[in-house]
C-alpha positions in Angstrom: -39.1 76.5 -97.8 -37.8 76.1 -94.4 -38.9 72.4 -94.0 -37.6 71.7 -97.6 -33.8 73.1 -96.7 -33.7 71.4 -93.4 -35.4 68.2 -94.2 -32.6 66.1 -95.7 -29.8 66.6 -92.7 -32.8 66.5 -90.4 -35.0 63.3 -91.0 -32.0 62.1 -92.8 -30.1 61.9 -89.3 -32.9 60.8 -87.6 -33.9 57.8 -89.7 -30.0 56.8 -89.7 -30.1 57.2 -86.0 -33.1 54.6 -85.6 -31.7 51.8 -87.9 -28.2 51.9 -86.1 -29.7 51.2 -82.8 -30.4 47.7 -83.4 -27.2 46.8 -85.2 -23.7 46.4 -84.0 -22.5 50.2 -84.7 -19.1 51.6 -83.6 -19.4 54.8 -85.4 -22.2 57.2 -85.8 -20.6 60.5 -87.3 -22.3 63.6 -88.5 -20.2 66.2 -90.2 -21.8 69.7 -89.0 -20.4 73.5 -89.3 -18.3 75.6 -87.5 -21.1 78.0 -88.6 -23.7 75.8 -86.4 -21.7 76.5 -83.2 -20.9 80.5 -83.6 -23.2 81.9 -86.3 -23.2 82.8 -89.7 -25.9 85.6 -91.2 -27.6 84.0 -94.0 -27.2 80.5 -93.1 -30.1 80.5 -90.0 -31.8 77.3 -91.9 -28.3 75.4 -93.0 -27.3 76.0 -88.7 -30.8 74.5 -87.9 -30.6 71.6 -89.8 -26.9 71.0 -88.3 -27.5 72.1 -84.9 -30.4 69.5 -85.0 -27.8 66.6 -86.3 -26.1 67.6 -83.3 -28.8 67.3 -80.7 -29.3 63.5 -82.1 -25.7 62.9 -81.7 -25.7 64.4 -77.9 -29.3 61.9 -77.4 -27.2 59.0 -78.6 -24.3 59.6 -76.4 -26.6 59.7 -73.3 -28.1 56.5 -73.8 -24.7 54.6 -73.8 -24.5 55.1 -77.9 -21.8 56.0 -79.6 -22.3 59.2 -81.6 -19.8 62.3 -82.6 -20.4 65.6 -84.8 -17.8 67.0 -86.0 -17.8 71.4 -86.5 -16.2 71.8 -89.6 -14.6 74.7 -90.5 -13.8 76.1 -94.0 -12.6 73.2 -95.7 -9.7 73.4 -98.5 -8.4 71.8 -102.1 -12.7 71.3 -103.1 -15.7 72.0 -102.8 -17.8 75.7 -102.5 -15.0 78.0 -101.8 -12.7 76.6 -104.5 -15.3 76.4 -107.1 -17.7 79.5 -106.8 -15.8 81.8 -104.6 -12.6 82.0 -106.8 -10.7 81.0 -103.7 -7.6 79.1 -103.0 -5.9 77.1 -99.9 -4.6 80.6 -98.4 -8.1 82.0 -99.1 -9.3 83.4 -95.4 -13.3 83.0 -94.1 -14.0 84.5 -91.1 -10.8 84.6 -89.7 -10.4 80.9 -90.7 -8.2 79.5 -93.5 -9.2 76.3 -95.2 -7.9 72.8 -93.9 -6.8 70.5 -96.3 -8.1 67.5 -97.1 -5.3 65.5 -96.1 -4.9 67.3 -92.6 -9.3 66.7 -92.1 -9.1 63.1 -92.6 -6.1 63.2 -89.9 -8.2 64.7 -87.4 -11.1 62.6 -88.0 -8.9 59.5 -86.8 -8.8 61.1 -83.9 -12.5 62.3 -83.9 -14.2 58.9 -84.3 -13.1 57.9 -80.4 -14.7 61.2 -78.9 -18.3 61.7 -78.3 -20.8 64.4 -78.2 -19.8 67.8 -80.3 -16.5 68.4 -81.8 -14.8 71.2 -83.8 -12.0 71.5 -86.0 -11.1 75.0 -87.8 -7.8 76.4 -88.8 -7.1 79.8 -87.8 -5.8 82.8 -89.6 -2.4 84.6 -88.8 -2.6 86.6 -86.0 -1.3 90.4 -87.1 -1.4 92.1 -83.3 1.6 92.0 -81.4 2.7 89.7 -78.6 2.2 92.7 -75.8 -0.9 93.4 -77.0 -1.4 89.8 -76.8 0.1 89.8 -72.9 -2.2 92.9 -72.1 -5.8 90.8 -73.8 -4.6 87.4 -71.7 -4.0 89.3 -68.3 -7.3 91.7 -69.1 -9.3 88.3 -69.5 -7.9 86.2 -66.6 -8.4 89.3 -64.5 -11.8 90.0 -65.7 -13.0 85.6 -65.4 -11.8 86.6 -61.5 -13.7 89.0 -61.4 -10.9 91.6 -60.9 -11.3 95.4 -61.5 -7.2 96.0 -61.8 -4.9 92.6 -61.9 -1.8 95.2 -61.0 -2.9 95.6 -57.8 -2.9 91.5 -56.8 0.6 90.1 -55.3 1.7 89.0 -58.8 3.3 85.6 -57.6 0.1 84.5 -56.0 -1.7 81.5 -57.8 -5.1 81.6 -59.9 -6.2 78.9 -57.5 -5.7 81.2 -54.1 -7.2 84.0 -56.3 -10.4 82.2 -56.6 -10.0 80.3 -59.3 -12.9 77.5 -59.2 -13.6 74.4 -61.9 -15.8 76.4 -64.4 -13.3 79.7 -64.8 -10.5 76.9 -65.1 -11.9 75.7 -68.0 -12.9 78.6 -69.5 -9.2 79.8 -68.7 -7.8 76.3 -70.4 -10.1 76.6 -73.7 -8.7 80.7 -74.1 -4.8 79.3 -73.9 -6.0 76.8 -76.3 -8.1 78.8 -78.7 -5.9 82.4 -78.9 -2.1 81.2 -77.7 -1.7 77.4 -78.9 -0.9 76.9 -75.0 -1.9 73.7 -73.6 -1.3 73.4 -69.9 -3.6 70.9 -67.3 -6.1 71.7 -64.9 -3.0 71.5 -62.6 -0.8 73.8 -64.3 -3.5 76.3 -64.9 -4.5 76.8 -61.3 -0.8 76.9 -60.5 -0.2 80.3 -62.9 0.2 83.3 -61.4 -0.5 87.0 -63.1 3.5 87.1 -63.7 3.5 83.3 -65.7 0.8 84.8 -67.4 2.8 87.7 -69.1 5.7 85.6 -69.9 3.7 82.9 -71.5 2.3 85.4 -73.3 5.9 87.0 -74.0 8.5 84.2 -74.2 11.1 86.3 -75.2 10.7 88.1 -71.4 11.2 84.6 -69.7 13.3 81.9 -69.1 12.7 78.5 -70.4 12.8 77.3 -67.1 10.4 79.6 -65.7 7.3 79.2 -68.5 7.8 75.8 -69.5 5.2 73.1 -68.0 7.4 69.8 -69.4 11.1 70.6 -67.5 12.1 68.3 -65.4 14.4 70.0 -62.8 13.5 73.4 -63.2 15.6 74.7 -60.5 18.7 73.0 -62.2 18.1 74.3 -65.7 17.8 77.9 -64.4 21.0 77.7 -62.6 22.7 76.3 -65.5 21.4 79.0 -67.8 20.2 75.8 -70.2 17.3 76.9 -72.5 16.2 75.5 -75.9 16.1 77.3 -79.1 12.6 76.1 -79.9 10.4 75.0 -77.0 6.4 74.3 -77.0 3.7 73.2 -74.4 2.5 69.6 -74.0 -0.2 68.1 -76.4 -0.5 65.8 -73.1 1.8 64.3 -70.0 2.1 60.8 -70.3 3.4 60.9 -66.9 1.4 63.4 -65.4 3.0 62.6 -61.8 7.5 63.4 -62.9 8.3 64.0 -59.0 7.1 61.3 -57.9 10.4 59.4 -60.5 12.9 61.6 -59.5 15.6 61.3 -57.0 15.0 64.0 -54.1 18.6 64.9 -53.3 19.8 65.0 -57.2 16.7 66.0 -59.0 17.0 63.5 -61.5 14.5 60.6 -63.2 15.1 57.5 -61.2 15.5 55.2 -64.3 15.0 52.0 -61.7 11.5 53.6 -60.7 10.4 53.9 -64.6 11.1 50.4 -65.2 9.3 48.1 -62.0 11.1 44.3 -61.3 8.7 43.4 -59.8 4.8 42.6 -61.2 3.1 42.4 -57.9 4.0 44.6 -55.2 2.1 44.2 -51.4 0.8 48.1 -50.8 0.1 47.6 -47.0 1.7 46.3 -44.1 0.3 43.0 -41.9 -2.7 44.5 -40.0 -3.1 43.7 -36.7 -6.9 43.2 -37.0 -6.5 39.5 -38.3 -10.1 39.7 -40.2 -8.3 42.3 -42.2 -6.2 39.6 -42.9 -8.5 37.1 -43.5 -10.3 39.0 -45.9 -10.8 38.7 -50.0 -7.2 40.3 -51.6 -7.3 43.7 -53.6 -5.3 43.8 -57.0 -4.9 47.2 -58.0 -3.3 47.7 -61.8 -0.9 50.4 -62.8 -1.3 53.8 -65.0 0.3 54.3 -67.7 3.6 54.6 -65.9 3.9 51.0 -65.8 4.8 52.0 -62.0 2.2 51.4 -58.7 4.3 54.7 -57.4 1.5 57.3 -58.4 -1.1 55.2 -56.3 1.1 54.7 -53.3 -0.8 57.0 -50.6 -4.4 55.8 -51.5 -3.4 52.2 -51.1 -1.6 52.6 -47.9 -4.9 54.3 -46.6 -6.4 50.9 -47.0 -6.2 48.3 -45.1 -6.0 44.2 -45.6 -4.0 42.8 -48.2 -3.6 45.0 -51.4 -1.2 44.6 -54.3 -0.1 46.8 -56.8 0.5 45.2 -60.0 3.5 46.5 -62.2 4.4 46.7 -65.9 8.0 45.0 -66.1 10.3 44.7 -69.0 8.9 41.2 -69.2 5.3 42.5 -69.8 3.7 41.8 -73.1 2.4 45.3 -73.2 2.1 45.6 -77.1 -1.8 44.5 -76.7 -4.0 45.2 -74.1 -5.3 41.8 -74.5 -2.0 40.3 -74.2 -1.1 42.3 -71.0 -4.5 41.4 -69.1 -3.7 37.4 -69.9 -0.4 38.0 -68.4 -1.9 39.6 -65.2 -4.3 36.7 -65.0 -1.3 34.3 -64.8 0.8 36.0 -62.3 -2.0 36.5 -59.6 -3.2 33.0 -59.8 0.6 32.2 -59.1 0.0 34.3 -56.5 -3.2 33.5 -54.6 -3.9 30.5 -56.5 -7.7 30.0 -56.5 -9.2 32.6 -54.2 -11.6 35.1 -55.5 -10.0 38.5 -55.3 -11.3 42.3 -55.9 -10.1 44.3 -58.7 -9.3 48.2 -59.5 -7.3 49.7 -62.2 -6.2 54.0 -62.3 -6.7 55.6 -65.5 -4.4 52.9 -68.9 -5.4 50.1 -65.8 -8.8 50.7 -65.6 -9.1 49.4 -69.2 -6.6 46.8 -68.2 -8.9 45.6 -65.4 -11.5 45.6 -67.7 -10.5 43.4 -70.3 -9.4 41.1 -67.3 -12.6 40.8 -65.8 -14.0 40.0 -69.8 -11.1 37.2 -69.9 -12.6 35.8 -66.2 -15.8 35.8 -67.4 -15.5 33.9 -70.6 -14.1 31.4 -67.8 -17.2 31.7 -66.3 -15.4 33.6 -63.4 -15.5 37.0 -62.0 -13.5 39.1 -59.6 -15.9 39.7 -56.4 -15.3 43.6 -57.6 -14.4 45.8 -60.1 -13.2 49.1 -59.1 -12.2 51.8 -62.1 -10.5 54.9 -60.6 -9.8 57.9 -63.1 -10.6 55.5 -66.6 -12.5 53.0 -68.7 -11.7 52.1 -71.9 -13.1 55.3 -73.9 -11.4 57.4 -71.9 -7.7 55.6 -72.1 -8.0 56.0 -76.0 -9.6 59.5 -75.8 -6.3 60.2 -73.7 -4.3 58.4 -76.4 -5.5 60.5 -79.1 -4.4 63.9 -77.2 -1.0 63.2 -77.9 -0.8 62.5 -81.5 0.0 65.4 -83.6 -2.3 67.1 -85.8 0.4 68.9 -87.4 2.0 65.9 -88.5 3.8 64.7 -92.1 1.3 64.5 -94.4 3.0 61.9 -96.2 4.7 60.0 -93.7 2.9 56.3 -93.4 0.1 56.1 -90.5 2.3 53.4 -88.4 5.1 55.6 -88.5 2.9 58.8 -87.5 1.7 57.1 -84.8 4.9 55.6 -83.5 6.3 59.0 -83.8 3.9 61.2 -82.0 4.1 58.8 -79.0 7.3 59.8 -78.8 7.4 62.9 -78.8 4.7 63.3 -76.4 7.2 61.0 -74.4 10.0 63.3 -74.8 7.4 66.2 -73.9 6.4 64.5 -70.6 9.8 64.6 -69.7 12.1 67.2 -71.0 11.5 71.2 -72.3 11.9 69.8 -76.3 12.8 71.4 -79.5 9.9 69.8 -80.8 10.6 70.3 -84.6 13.9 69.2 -84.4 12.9 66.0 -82.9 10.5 65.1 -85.1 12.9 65.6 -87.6 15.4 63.1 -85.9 13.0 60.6 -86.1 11.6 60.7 -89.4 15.1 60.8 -90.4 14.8 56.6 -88.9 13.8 54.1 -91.1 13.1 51.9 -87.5 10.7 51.3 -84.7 14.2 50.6 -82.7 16.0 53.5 -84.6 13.5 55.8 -83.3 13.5 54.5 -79.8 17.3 54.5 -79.7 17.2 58.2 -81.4 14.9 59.6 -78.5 17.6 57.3 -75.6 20.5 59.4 -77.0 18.8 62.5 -76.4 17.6 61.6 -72.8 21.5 60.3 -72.1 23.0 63.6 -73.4 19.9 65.8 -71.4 22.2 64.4 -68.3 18.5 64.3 -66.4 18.1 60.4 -66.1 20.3 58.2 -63.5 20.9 54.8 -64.7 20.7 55.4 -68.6 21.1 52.1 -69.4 17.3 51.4 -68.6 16.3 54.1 -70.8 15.7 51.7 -74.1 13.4 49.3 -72.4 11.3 53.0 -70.2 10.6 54.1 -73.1 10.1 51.3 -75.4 7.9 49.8 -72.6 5.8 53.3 -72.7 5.5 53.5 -76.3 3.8 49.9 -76.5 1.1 51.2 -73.8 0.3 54.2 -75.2 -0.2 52.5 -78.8 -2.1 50.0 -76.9 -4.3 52.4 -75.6 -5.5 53.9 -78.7 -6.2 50.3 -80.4 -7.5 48.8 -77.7 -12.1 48.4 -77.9 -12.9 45.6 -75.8 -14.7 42.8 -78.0 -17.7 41.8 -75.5 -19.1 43.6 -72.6 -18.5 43.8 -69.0 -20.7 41.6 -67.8 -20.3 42.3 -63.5 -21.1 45.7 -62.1 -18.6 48.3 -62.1 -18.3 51.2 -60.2 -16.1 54.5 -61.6 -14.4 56.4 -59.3 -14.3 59.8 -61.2 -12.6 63.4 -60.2 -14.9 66.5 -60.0 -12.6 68.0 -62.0 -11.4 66.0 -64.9 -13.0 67.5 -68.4 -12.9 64.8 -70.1 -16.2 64.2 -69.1 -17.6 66.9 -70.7 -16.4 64.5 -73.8 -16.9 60.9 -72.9 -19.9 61.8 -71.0 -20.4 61.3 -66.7 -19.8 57.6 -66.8 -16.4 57.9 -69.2 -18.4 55.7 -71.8 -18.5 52.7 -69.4 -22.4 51.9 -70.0 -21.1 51.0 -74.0 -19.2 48.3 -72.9 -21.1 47.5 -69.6 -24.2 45.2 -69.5 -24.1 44.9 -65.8 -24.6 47.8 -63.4 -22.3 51.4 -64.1 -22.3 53.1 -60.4 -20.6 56.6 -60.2 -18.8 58.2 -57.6 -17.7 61.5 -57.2 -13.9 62.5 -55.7 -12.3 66.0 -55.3 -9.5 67.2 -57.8 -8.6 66.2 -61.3 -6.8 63.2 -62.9 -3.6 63.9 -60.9 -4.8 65.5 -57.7 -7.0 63.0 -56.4 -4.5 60.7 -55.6 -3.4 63.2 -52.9 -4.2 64.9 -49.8 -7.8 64.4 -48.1 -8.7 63.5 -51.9 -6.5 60.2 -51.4 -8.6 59.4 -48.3 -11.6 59.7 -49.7 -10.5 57.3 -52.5 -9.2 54.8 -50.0 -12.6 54.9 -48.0 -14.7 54.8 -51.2 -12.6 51.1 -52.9 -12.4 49.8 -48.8 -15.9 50.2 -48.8 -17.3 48.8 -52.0 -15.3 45.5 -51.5 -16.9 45.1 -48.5 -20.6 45.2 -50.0 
C-alpha cells in the first residue's frame, strides 16, 4: 500500500529526472506541500512521496542542474478543499488561507529562477495584539542569544556586539519574515538593537525615522518631524550602499554620482614599481548602481593599472547583451589590442560574463575572469526579490514588472507610502509616465541635489534591473572563472555555493571565501582581503 501511494510522484520524478539530463532543460519543477516541510497527521505517505521529489530536486541542483520544488500551501478557487471540504477562498487550513490561482502562477514566475526547495503559503489573520507581538519578538531574539532576561542588556547595544553570529542572523531574518512581514538585510539585522526591536514590533511607539530601514537622511527627517502615513520595509535595496551617493555636509543624494560621465574610470594611481605598470590592465564592471563608487576601497588596495567601468546615460543598458558589446568597444578604444583581466561585483558579474562569451565566439578571451558577489543566477535571483507578490492581478505582466522595479527604486531610496505609489503609477498609461511620476516625487521629497538628472537615474536603473531578470546567457563560459563569495550572503543557501556558475561554466568554477555579506565585504579588512585575493589570481 505504501509503495502503491508513493510510487507515481516517486519513480515518476525520477524517470523525469533521468531523461532531462541529456536534453537542453531550463526548467525542472516539482510542485510539493507545505505539508512535506512541517507535517501533517494522516498524510505520512503523501510527505514521503514529496519529500522524495525534493531530494531529487536538491541532487540536481548539486550537479550544476537546474531543479526547484516548490511547498505549496493550501491552494484556492479548485481543487480538494473547494470540492469535498465545502470550503471557499476565505476557508482557513492550519493557520493558512488558500492562494489563488492567479496570485500561484505570479509566484511561480518568480520560482522558476531559484533552485533547491521553495515555499509559498498564505497566512491567516493574526488575532493577538501588537504588544503581545513586541513581548514574543524580544522573548525570541533574547532567547536565539542565549539571554535569560533581555531587560537587563544596555538596550541601544547592537545584536551584532551581543553575539549575534551568521546562523542566529538568519534564523532572526526568516522570524521578521515569517511572523511580522519585516524584511531587513543581513546588515540591518545585526545593526538592531532590543529598543528597534520593540518599535518595529510597535510602530505606533516610534518614529518613522527611527524604524525605517529605506530613509535616506534619517537625522534630517527626525528633525523635521516628516513621517509617512503608510510606510513598509524593503522587498530589496537596489542600492544597498545610499551613503556612499550622498553629499556629506547636506545629507542629500548626489544626483551627479547616480549618473557616471564617464565609462572607464583609472581606480589607482601610477605606481612607482614600473612592472606594476608594465603589467596586463584590470577592467572591473559596475553593480547595479551604474557607479564604480561602491568598489572604490578594494580597487585602490590594488595595485597596476585598474579601471572601473561605468554605466552612463549613453549606455545601452536595456539588454545585458547590448551593454556587454558596448563595454567591448570602449576598452578596445582604450587599450587597443592588449589582453586584459576581467571582474564584475554582483549586476557586473553577469555583465563580465556575457563579455567574456562575446570574446570567445571571437576566438578571444580575457587572461581572467574574476566574479565578486554574482553570476548570472544570482543577478536574476536578486531581480526577482523586488517584484511584488502582492501585485494587480489584472494589470498586464510588462506593466507589473516595470512597476515593481520602481517601487523597489523608490524603496531603496526614500521611507514610501507604498500603496499610494503604486497607485500613481498604475494610474500611467506610460513607461515614461511612470518614470516621470516616480521623478516628481523624488523632486518634491527635497532629498536629491541636481533633480534634473533624476529622469535619466532612474530610467537608467529601471533598464538594469529588467535586464537582470531576463538576462540567461545563450552558451557557456568557456575560460575558468573564479567567484569571490561573502561568508555571509544567503543567497547561497538558494543558488547553491558556486551561485549557479557551474550551469553556465564548462571551464573551471574556483570558489573563494571573503568575510561579511553582499555589502560588507567591500569594506574594512574584508576589502583587503578582496584586493589580495583579484591581485593575486591575475598574476597566476
Amino acid at each position: 500500500m505504501f509503495e502503491q501511494v508513493a510510487a507515481a510522484k516517486v519513480r515518476g520524478t525520477h524517470m523525469l529526472d533521468q531523461a532531462s539530463r541529456s536534453s537542453q532543460c531550463h526548467w525542472f519543477v516539482v510542485f510539493s506541500s507545505v505539508s512535506c516541510g512541517r507535517g501533517n497527521a494522516g498524510q505520512t505517505s503523501y510527505g514521503y512521496a514529496n519529500s522524495a521529489m525534493e531530494r531529487v530536486v536538491e541532487q540536481r541542483n548539486a550537479i550544476g542542474l537546474p531543479g526547484v520544488a516548490v511547498q505549496w500551501g493550501a491552494v484556492g478557487d479548485v481543487g480538494v478543499l473547494m470540492d469535498t471540504m465545502n470550503g471557499d477562498n476565505d476557508t482557513a487550513v492550519g493557520g493558512t488561507m488558500p492562494q489563488r490561482i492567479a496570485s500561484c502562477l505570479q509566484i511561480l514566475d518568480s520560482f522558476l529562477w531559484e533552485r533547491g526547495v521553495v515555499s509559498s503559503i498564505v497566512l491567516q489573520e493574526k488575532n493577538m495584539s501588537r504588544t503581545n507581538d513586541a513581548v514574543s519578538l524580544v522573548d525570541t531574539v533574547a532567547n536565539i542569544l542565549g539571554l535569560k532576561d533581555s531587560s537587563k542588556v544596555e538596550q541601544t547595544m547592537s545584536l551584532a556586539d551581543l553575539g549575534l553570529d551568521s546562523l542566529m542572523n538568519v534564523e532572526l531574518k526568516q522570524i521578521l519574515e515569517r511572523d511580522f512581514n519585516i524584511t531587513l538585510d543581513s546588515n540591518e539585522i545585526r545593526a538592531l538593537t532590543f529598543k528597534s526591536l520593540r518599535e518595529l514590533s510597535c510602530p505606533e511607539s516610534a518614529t518613522a525615522a527611527t524604524i525605517s530601514t529605506g530613509v535616506s537622511r534619517a537625522e534630517g527627517l527626525a528633525a523635521d518631524g516628516k513621517t509617512a502615513s503608510t510606510t513598509v520595509a524593503r522587498r530589496g535595496s537596489l542600492i544597498n550602499n545610499t551613503a556612499l551617493f550622498c553629499d556629506a555636509e547636506t545629507g542629500l543624494y548626489d544626483c551627479q554620482l547616480l549618473l557616471p560621465t564617464n565609462c572607464v574610470v583609472p581606480m589607482t594611481e601610477k605606481s612607482i614599481d614600473a612592472d606594476a605598470d608594465k603589467s596586463p590592465p584590470i577592467y572591473f564592471v559596475h553593480s547595479i548602481e551604474g557607479s564604480i563608487l561602491p568598489l572604490q576601497e578594494v580597487l585602490s588596495k590594488m595595485s597596476g593599472r585598474v579601471y572601473g567601468i561605468q554605466c552612463t546615460r549613453d549606455c545601452p543598458c536595456s539588454d545585458i547583451v547590448s551593454l556587454a558589446s558596448h563595454y567591448l568597444k570602449i576598452i578596445e578604444e582604450t587599450t587597443g589590442d592588449e589582453r586584459f583581466h576581467l571582474a564584475g561585483y554582483s549586476y557586473g558579474a553577469a555583465v563580465a560574463c556575457e563579455m567574456t562569451i562575446q570574446l570567445e565566439s571571437a576566438h578571444l578571451a580575457p587572461l581572467t575572469l574574476t566574479l565578486l558577489e554574482g553570476s548570472p543566477n544570482f543577478v536574476r535571483f536578486l531581480a526577482s526579490q523586488y517584484r511584488n507578490q502582492e501585485a494587480n492581478v489584472g494589470l498586464a505582466a510588462e506593466d507589473e514588472r516595470q512597476i515593481s522595479a520602481l517601487e523597489a527604486l523608490s524603496l531603496s531610496l526614500l521611507e514610501t507610502n507604498l500603496s499610494k505609489l503604486r497607485k500613481d503609477l498604475v494610474a500611467q498609461s506610460t513607461l515614461e509616465e511612470r518614470i516621470e511620476c516616480l521623478c516628481n516625487i523624488f523632486t518634491q521629497s527635497e532629498y536629491f541635489s541636481h533633480p534634473e538628472l533624476l529622469y535619466d537615474i532612474v530610467r537608467c536603473l529601471l533598464m538594469r534591473v529588467m535586464s537582470s531578470h531576463d538576462y540567461s546567457p545563450e552558451r557557456c563560459v568557456g575560460s575558468d572563472v573564479t567567484l569571490v563569495r561573502a561568508e555571509e550572503n544567503d543567497s547561497r543557501l538558494v543558488l547553491g555555493d558556486d551561485y549557479g556558475l557551474k550551469q553556465h561554466c564548462s571551464g573551471t568554477v574556483s570558489v573563494e571565501t571573503v568575510p561579511g555579506d553582499h555589502t560588507t565585504c567591500l569594506r574594512g579588512s574584508a576589502a583587503d582581503r578582496v584586493a589580495q585575493l583579484i591581485s593575486q589570481i591575475c598574476r597566476q
